[in-house]
Backbone as XML, in Angstrom:
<?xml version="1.0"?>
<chain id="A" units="angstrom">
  <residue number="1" name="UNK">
    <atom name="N" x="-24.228" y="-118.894" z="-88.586"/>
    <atom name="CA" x="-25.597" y="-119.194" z="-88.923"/>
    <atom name="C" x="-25.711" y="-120.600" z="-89.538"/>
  </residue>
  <residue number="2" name="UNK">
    <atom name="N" x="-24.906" y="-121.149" z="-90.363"/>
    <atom name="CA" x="-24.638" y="-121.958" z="-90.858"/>
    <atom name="C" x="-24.366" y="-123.157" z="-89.752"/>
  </residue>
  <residue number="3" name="UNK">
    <atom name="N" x="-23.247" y="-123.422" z="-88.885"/>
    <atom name="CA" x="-23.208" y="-123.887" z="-88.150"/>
    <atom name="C" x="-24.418" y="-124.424" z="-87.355"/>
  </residue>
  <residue number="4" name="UNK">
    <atom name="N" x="-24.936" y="-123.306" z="-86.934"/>
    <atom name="CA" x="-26.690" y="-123.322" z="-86.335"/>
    <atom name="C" x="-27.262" y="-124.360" z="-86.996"/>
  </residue>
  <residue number="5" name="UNK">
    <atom name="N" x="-27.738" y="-123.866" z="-88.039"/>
    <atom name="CA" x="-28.806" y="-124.648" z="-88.724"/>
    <atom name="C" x="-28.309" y="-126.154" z="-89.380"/>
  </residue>
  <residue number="6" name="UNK">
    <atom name="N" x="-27.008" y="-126.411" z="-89.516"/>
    <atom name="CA" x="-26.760" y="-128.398" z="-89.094"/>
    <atom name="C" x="-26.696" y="-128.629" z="-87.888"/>
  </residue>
  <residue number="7" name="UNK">
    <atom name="N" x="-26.379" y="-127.999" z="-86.825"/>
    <atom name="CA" x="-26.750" y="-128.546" z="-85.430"/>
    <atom name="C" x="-28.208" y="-128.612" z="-85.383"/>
  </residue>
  <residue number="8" name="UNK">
    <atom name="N" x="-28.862" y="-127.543" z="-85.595"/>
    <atom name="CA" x="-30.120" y="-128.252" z="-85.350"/>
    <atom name="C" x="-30.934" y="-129.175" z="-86.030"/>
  </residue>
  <residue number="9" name="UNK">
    <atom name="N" x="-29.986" y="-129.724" z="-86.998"/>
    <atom name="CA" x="-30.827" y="-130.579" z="-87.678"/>
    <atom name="C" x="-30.666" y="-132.351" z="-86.987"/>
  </residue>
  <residue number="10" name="UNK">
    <atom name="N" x="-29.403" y="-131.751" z="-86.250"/>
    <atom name="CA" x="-29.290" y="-133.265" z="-85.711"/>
    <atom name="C" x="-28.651" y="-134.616" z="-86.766"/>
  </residue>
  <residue number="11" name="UNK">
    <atom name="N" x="-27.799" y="-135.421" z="-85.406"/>
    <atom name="CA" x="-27.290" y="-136.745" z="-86.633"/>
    <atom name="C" x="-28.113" y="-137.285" z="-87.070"/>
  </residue>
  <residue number="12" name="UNK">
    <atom name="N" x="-27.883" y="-137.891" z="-88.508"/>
    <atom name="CA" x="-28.771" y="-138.200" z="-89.199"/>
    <atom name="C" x="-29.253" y="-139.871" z="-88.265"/>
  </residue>
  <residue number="13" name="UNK">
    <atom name="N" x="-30.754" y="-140.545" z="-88.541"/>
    <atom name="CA" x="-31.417" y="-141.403" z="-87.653"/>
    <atom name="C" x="-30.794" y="-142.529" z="-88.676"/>
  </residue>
  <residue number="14" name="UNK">
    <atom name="N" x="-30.172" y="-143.304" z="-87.108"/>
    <atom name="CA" x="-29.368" y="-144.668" z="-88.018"/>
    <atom name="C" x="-30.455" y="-145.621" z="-88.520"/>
  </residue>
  <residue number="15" name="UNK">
    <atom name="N" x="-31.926" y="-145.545" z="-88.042"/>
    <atom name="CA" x="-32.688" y="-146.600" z="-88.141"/>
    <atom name="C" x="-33.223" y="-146.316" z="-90.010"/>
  </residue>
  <residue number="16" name="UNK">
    <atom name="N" x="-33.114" y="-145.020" z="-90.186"/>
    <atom name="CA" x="-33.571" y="-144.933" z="-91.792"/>
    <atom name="C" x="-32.697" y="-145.462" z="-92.729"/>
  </residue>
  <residue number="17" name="UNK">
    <atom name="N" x="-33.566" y="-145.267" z="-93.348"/>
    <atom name="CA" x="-33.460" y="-146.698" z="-95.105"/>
    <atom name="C" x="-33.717" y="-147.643" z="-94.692"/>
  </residue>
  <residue number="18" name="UNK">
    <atom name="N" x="-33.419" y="-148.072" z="-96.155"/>
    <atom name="CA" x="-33.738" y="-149.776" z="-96.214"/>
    <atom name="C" x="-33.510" y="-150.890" z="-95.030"/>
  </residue>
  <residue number="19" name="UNK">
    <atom name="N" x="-34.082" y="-151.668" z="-94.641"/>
    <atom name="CA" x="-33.901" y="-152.904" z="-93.556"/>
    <atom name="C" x="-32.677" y="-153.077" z="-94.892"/>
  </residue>
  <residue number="20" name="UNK">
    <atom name="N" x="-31.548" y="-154.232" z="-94.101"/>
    <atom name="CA" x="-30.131" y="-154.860" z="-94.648"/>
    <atom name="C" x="-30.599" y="-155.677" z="-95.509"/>
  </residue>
  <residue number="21" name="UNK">
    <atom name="N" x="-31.797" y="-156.791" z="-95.010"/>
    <atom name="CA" x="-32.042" y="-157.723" z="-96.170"/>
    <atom name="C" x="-32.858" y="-156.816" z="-97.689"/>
  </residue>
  <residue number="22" name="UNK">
    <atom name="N" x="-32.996" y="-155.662" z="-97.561"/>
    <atom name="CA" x="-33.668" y="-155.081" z="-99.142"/>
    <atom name="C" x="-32.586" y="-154.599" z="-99.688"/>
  </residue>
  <residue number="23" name="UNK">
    <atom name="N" x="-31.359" y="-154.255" z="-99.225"/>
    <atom name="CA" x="-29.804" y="-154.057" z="-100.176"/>
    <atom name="C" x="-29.595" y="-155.004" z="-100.464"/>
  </residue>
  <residue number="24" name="UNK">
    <atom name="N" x="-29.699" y="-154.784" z="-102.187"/>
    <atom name="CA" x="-28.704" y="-155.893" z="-102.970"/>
    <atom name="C" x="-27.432" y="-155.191" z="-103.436"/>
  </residue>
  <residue number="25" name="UNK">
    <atom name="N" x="-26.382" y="-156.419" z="-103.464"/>
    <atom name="CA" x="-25.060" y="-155.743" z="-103.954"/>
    <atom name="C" x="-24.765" y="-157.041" z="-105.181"/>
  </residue>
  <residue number="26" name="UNK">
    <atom name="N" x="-24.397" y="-156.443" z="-105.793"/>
    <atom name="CA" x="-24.298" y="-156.735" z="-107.420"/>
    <atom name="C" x="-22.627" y="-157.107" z="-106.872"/>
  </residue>
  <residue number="27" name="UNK">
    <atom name="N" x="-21.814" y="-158.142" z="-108.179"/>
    <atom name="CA" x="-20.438" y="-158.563" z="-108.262"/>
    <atom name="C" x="-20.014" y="-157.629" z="-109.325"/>
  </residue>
  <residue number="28" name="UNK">
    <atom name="N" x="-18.912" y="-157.458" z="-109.154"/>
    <atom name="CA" x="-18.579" y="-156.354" z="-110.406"/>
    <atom name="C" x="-17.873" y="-157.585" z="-111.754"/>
  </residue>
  <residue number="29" name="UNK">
    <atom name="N" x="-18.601" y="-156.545" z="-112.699"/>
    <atom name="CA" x="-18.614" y="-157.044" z="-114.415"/>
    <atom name="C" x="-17.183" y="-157.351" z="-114.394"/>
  </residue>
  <residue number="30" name="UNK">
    <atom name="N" x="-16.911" y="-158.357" z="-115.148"/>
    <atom name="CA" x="-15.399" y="-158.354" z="-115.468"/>
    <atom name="C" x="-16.118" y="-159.540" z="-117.210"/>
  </residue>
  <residue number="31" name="UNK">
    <atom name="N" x="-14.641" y="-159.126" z="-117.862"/>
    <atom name="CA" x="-14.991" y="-159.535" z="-119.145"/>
    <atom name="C" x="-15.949" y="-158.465" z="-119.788"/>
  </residue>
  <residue number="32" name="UNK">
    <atom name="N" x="-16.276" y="-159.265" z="-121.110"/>
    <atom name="CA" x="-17.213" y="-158.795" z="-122.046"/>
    <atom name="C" x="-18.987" y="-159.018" z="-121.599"/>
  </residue>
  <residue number="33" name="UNK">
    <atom name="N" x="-19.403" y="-157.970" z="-121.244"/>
    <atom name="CA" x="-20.796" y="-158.255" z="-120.700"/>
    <atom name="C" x="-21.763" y="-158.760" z="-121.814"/>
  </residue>
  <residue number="34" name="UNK">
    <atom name="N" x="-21.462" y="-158.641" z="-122.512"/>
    <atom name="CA" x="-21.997" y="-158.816" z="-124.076"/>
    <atom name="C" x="-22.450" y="-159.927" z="-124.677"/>
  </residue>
  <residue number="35" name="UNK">
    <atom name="N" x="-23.479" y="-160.847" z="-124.587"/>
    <atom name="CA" x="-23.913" y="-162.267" z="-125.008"/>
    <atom name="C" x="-23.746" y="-162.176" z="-126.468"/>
  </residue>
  <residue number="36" name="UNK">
    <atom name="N" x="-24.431" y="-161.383" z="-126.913"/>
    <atom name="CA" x="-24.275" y="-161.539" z="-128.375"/>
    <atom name="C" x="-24.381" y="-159.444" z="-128.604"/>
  </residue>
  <residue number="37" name="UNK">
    <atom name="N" x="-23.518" y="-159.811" z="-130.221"/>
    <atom name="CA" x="-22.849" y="-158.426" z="-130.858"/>
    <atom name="C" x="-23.578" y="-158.310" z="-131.906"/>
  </residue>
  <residue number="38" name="UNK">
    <atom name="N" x="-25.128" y="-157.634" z="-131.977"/>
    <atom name="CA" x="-25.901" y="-158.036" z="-133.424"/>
    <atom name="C" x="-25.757" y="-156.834" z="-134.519"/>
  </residue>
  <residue number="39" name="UNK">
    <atom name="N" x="-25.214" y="-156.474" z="-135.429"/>
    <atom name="CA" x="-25.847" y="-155.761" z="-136.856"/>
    <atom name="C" x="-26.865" y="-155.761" z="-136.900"/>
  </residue>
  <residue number="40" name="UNK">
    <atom name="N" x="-27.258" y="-154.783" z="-137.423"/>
    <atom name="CA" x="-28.755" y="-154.652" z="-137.838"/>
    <atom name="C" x="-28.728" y="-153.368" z="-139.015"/>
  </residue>
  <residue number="41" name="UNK">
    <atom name="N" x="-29.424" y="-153.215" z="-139.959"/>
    <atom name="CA" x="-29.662" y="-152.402" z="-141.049"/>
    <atom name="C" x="-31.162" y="-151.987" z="-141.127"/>
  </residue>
  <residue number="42" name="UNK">
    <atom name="N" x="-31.125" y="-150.812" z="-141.975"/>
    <atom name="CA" x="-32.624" y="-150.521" z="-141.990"/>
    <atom name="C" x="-32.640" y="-150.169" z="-143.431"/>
  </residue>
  <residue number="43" name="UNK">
    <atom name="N" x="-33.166" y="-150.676" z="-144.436"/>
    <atom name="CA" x="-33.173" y="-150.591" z="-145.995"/>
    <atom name="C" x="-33.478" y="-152.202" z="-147.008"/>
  </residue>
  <residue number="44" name="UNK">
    <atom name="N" x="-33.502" y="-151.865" z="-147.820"/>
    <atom name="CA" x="-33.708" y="-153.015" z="-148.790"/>
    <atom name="C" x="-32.122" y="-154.236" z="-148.538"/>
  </residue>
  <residue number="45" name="UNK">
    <atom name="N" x="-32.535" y="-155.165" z="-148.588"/>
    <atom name="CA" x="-31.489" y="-156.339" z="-147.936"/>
    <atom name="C" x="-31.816" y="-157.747" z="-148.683"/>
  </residue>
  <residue number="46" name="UNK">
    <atom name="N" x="-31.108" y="-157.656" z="-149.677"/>
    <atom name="CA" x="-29.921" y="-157.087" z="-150.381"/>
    <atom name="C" x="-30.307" y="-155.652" z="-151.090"/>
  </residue>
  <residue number="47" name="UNK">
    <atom name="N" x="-29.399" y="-155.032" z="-150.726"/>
    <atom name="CA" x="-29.240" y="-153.778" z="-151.497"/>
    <atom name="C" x="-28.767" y="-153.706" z="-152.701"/>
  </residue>
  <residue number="48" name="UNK">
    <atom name="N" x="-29.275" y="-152.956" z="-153.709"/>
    <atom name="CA" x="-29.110" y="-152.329" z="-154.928"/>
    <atom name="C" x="-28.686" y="-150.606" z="-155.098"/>
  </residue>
  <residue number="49" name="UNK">
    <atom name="N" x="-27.674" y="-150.868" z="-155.920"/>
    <atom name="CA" x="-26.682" y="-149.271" z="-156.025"/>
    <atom name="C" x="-27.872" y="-148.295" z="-156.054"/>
  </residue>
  <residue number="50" name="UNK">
    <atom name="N" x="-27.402" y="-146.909" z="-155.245"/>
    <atom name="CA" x="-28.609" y="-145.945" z="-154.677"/>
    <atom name="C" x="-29.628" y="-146.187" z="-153.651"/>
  </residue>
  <residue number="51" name="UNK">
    <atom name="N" x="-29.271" y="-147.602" z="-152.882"/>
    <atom name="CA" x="-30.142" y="-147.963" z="-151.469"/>
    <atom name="C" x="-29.409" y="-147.271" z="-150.619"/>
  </residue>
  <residue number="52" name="UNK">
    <atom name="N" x="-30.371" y="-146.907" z="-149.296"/>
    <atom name="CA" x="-29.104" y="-146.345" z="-148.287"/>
    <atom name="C" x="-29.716" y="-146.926" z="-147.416"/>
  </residue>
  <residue number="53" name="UNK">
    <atom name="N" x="-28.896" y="-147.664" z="-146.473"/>
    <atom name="CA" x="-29.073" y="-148.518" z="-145.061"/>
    <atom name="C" x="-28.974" y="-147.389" z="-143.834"/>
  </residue>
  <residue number="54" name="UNK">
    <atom name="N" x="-29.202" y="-147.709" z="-143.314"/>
    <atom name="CA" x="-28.916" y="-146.638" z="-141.653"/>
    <atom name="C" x="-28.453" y="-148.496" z="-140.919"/>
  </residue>
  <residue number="55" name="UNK">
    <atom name="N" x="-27.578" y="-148.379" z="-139.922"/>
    <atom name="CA" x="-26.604" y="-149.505" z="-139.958"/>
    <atom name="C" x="-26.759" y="-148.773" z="-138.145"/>
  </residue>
  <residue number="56" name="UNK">
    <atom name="N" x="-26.866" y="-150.330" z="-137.527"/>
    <atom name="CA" x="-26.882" y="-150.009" z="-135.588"/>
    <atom name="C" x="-26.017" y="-150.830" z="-134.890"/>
  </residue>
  <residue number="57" name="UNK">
    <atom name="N" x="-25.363" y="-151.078" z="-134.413"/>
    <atom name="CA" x="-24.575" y="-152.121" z="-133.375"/>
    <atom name="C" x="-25.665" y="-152.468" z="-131.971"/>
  </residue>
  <residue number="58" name="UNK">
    <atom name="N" x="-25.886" y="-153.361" z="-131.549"/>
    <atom name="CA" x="-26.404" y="-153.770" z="-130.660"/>
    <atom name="C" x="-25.602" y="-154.344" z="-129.418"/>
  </residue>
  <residue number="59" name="UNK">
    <atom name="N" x="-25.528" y="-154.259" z="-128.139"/>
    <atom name="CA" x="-25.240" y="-155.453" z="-127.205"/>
    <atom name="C" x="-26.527" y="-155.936" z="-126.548"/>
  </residue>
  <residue number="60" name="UNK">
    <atom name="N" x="-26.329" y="-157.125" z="-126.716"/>
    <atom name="CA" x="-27.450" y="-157.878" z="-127.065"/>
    <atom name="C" x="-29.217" y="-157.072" z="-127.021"/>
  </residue>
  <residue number="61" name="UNK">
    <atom name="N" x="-29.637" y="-156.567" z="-125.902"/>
    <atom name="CA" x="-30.815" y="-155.716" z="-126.967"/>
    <atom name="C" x="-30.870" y="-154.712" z="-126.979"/>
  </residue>
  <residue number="62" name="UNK">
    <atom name="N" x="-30.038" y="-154.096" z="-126.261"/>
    <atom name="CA" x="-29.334" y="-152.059" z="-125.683"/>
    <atom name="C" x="-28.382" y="-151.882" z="-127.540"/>
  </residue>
  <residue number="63" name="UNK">
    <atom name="N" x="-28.854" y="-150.813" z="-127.505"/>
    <atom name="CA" x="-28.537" y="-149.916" z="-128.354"/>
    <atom name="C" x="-26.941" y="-149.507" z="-128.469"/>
  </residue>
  <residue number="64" name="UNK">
    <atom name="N" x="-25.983" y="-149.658" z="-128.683"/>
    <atom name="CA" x="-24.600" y="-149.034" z="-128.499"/>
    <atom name="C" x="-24.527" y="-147.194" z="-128.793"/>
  </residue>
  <residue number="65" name="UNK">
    <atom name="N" x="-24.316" y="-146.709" z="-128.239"/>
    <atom name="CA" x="-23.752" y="-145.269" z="-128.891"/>
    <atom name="C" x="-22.500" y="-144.757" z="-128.130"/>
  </residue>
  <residue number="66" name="UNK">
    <atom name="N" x="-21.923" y="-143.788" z="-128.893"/>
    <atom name="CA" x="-20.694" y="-143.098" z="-128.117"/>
    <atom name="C" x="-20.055" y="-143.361" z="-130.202"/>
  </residue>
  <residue number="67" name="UNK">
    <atom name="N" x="-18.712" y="-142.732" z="-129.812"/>
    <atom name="CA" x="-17.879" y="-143.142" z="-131.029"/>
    <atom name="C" x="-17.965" y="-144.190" z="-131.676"/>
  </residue>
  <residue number="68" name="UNK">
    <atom name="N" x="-18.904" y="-143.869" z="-133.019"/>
    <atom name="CA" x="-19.053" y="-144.856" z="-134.130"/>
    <atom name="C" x="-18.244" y="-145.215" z="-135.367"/>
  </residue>
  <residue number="69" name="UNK">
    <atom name="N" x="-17.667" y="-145.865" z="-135.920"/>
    <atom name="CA" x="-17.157" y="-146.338" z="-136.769"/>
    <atom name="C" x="-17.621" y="-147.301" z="-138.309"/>
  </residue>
  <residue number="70" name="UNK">
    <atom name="N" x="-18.018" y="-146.781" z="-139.225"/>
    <atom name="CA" x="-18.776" y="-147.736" z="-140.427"/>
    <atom name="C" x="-17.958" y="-147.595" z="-141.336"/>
  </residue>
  <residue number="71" name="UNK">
    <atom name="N" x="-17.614" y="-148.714" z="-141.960"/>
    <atom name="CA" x="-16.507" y="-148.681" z="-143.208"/>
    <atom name="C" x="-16.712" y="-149.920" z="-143.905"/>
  </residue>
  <residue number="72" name="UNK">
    <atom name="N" x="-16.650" y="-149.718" z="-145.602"/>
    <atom name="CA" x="-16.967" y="-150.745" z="-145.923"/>
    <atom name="C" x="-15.234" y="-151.099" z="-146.884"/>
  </residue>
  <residue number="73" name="UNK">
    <atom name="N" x="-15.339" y="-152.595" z="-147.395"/>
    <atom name="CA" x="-13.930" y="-152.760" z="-147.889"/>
    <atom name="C" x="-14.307" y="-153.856" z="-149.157"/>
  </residue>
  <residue number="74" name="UNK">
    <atom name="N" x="-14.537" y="-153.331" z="-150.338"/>
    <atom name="CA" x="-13.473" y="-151.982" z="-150.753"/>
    <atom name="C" x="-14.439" y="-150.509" z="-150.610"/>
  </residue>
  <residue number="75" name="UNK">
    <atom name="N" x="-14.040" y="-149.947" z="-150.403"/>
    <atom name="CA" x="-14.388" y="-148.249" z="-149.666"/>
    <atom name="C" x="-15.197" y="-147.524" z="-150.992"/>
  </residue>
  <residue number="76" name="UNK">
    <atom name="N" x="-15.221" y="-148.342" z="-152.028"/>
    <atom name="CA" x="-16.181" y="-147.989" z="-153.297"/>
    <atom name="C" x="-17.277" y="-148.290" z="-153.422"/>
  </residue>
  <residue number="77" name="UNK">
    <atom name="N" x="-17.269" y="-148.878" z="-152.940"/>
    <atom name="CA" x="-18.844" y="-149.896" z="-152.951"/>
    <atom name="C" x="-20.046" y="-149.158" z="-151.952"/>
  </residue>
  <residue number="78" name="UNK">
    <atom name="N" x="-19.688" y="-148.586" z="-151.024"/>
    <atom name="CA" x="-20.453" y="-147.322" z="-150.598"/>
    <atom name="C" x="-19.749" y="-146.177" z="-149.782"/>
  </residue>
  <residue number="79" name="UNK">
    <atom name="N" x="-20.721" y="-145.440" z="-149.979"/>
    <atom name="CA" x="-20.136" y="-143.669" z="-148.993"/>
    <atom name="C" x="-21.049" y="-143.788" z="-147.865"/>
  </residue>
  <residue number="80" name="UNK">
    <atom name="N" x="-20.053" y="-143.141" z="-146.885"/>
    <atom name="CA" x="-20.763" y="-143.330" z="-145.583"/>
    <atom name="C" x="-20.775" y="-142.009" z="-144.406"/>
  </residue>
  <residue number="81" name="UNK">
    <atom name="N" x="-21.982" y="-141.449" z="-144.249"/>
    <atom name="CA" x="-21.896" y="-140.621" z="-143.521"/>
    <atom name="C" x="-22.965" y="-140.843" z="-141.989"/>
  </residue>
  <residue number="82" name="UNK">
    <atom name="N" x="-21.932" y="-140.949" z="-140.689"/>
    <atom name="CA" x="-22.655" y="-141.392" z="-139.700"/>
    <atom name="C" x="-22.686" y="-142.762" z="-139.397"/>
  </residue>
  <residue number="83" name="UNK">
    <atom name="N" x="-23.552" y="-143.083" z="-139.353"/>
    <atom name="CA" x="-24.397" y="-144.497" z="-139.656"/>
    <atom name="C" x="-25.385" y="-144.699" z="-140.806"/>
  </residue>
  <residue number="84" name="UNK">
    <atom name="N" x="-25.125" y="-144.193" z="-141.524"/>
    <atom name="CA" x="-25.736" y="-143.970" z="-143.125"/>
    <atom name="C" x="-25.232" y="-144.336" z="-144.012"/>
  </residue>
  <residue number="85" name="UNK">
    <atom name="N" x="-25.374" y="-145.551" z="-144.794"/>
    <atom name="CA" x="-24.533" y="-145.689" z="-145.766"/>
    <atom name="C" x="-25.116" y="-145.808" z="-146.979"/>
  </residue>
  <residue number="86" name="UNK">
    <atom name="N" x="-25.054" y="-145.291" z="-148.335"/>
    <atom name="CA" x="-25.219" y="-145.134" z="-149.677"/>
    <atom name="C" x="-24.549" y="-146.124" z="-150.556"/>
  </residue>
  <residue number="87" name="UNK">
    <atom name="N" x="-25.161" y="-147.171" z="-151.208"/>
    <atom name="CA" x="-24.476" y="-147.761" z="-152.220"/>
    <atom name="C" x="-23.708" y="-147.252" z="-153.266"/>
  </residue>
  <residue number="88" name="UNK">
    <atom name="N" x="-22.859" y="-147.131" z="-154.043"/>
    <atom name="CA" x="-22.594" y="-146.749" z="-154.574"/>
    <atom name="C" x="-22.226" y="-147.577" z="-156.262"/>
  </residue>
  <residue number="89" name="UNK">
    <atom name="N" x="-21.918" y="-148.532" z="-155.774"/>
    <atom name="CA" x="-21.482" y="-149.387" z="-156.851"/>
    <atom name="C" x="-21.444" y="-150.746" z="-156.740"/>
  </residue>
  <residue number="90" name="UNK">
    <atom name="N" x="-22.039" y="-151.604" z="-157.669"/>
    <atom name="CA" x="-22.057" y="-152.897" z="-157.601"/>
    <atom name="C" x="-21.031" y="-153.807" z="-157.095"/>
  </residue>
  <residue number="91" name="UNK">
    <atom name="N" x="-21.222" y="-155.482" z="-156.313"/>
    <atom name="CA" x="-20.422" y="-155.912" z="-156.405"/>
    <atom name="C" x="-20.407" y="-156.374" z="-154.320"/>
  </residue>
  <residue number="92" name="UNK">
    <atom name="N" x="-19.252" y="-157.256" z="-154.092"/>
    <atom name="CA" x="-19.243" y="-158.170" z="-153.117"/>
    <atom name="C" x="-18.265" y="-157.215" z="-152.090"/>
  </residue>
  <residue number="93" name="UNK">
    <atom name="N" x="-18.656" y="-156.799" z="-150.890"/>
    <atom name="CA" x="-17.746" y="-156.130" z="-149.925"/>
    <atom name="C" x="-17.586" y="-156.951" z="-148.859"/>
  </residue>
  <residue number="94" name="UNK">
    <atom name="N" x="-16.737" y="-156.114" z="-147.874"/>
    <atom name="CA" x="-17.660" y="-156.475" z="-146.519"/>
    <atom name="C" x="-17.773" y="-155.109" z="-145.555"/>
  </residue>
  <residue number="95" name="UNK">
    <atom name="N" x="-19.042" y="-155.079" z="-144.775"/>
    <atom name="CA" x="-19.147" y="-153.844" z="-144.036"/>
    <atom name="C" x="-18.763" y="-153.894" z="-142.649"/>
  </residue>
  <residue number="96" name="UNK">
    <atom name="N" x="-18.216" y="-153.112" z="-141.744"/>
    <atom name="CA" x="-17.762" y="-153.315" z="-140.327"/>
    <atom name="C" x="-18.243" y="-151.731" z="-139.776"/>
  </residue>
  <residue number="97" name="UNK">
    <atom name="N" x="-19.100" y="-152.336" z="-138.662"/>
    <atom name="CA" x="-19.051" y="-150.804" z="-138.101"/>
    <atom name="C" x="-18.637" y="-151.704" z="-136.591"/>
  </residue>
  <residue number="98" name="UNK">
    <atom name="N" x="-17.884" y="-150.397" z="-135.959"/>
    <atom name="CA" x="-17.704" y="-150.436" z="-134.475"/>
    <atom name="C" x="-17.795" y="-149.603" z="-133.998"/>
  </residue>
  <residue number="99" name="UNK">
    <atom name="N" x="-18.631" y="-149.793" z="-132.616"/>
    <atom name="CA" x="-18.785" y="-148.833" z="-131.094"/>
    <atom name="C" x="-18.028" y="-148.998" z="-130.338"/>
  </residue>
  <residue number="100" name="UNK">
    <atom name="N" x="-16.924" y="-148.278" z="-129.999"/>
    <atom name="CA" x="-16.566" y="-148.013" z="-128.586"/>
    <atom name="C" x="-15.605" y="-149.206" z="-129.182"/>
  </residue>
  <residue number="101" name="UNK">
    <atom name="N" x="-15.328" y="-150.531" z="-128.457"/>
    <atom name="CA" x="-14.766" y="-151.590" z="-128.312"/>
    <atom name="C" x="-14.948" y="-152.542" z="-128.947"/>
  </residue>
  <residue number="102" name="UNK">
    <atom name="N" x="-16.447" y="-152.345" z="-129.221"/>
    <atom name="CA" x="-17.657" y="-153.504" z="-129.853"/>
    <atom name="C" x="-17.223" y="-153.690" z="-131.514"/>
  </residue>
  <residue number="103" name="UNK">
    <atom name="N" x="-17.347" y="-154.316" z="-132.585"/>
    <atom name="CA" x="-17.328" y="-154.706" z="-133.009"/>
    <atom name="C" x="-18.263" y="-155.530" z="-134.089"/>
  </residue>
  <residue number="104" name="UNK">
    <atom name="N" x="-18.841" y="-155.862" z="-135.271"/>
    <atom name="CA" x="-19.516" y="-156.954" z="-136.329"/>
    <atom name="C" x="-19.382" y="-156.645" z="-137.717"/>
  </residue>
  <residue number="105" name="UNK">
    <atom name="N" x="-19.199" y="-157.223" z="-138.597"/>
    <atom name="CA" x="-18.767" y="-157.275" z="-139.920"/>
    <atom name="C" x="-19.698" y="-158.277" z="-140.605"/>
  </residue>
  <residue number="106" name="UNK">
    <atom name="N" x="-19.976" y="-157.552" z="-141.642"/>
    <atom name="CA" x="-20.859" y="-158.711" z="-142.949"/>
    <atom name="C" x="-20.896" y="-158.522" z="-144.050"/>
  </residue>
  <residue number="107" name="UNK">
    <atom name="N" x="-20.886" y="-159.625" z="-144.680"/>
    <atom name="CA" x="-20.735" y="-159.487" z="-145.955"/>
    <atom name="C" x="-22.201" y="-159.084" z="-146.740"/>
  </residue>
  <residue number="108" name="UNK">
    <atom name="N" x="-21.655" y="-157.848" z="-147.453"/>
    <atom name="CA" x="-22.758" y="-157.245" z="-148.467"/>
    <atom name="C" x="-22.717" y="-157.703" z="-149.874"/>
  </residue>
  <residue number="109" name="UNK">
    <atom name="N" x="-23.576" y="-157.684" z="-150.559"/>
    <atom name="CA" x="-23.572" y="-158.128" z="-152.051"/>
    <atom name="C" x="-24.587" y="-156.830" z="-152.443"/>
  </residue>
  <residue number="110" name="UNK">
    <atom name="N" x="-24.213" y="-156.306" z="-153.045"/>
    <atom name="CA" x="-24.902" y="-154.983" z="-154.164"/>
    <atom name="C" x="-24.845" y="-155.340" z="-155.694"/>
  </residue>
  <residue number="111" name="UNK">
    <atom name="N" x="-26.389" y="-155.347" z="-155.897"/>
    <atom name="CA" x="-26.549" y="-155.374" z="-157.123"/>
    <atom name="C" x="-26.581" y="-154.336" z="-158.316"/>
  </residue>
  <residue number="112" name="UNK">
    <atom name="N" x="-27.134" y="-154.242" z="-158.921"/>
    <atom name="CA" x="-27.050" y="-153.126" z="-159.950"/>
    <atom name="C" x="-28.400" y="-152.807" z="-159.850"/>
  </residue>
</chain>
């Protein structure tokens, strides 16, 4: 029955789709597709102990997600859950979160 019913449907008509000149073919990516790697925070900037940032990685204006990474150094200066980070204590760090491969780091200053 099966058989039947693709025979009668017949080879498919070579003349459908696109005319050749409306296919575009793209070169494949090699390197870092990435113009620019931006940070971005959402909170008071500069922050003061008890601010909490929500912290994003960008390639250039797309959003990064997949396995995130936020850590600040020294690891006192805030707690971090997610992409959420809580001040904790005064004083000069620096923060790094990374996506995937991606990568940006900056220096925070927390006040009191």
């Amino acid at each position: 029955m099966l058989l039947a019913t693709l025979l009668a449907c017949g080879a498919p008509d070579e003349d459908s789709g696109p005319p050749a000149e409306d296919i575009v073919t793209y070169p494949p990516v090699s390197g870092d597709p990435c113009e620019e790697i931006r940070l971005e925070v959402g909170g008071n900037d500069p922050p003061v102990v008890g601010d909490v940032w929500l912290v994003w990685l960008y390639c250039d204006e797309a959003l990064l997600t997949g396995t995130m990474l936020l850590q600040f150094s020294p690891p006192e200066l805030a707690s971090v859950e997610d992409n959420e980070a809580t001040f904790l204590s005064a004083g000069t760090g620096t923060m790094r979160m990374q996506v995937g491969s991606k990568w940006q780091e900056r220096e925070v200053v927390v006040s009191e």
